[in-house]
C-alpha positions in Angstrom: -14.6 19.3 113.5 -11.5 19.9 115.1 -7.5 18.3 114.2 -7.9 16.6 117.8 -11.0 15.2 117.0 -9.8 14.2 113.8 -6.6 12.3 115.4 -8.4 10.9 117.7 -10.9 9.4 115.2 -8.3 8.4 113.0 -6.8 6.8 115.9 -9.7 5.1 116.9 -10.1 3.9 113.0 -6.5 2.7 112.3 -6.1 0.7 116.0 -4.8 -2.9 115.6 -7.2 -5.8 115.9 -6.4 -9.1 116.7 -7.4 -11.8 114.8 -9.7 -14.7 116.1 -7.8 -17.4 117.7 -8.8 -19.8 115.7 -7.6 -18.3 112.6 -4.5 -19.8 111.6 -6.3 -23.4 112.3 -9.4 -22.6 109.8 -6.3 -21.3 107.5 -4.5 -24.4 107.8 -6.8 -26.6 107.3 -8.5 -24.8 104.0 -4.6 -25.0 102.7 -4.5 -28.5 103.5 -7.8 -29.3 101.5 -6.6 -27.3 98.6 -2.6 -29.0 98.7 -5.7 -32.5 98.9 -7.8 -31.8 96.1 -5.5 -30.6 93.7 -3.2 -33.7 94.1 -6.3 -35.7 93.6 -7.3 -33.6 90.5 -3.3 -34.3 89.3 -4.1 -38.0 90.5 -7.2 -38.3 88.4 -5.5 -36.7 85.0 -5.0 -39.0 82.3 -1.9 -38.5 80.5 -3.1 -39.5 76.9 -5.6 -36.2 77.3 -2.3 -34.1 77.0 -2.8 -34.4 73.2 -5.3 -31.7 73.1 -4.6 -28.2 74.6 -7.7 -27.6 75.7 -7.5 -30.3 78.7 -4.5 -28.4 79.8 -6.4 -26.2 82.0 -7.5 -28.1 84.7 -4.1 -29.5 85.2 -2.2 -26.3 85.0 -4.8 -24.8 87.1 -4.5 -28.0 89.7 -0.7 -27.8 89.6 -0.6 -23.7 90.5 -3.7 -24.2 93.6 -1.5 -27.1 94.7 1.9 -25.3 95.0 0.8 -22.3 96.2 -1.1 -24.0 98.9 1.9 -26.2 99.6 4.0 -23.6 100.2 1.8 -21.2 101.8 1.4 -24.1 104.7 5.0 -24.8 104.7 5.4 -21.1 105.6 3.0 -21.2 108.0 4.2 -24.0 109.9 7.3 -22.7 109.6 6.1 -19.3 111.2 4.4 -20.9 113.9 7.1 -23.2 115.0 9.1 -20.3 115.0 7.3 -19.0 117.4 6.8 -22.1 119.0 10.8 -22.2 120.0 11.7 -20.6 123.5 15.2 -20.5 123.0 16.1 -16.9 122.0 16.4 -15.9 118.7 19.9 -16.4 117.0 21.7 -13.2 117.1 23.5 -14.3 113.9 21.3 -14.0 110.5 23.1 -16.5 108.9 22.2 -19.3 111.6 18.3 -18.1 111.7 18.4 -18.4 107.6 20.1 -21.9 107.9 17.2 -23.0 110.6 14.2 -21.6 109.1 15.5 -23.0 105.5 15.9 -26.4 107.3 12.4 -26.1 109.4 11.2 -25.2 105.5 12.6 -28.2 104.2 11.2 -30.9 107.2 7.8 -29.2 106.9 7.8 -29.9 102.9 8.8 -33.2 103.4 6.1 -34.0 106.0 3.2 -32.8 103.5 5.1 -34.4 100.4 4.5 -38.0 102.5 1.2 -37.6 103.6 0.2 -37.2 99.4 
């Protein structure tokens, strides 16, 4: 085997692929069941079990799917609408931290009132 053969094989291996388009919809939507059924799990939780350790688990566990999911949507809402925007991007870093903190805040909001 020869070094072209070799580039051109590692070339052909390391090429970019797209994802499916439907992608970040399946991804949203698993993250919005997750951000669902934890907060039902939290929902269903009786406080007067906190007395024994042991039933900490499943709220802990609950708690941690819930946020991560929560925030894992919120970024990629935030991302998409991002992308969404056909203005141009804001030369100044300080204005495109102070929108896509503000786009973060709108999108956590939204999910907080729909649970």
């Amino acid at each position: 085997m020869s070094a072209t053969d070799f580039e051109a094989l590692l070339r052909e291996a390391l090429a970019p692929v797209e994802p499916p388009a439907d992608m970040a919809l399946r991804l949203e939507s698993t993250l919005v069941s997750l951000t669902e059924l934890a907060q039902e799990e939290l929902d269903a939780w009786e406080l007067s079990a906190m007395r024994d350790p042991r039933n900490w688990v499943r709220p802990a566990l609950a708690a941690v799917v819930g946020v991560s999911a929560g925030t894992a949507l919120v970024a990629l809402r935030v991302r998409a609408r991002h992308r969404a925007h056909k203005e141009p991007h804001s030369k100044n870093p300080f204005e495109w931290v102070e929108r896509t903190a503000q786009d973060a805040v709108e999108e956590a909001r939204r999910i907080a009132r729909r649970h």
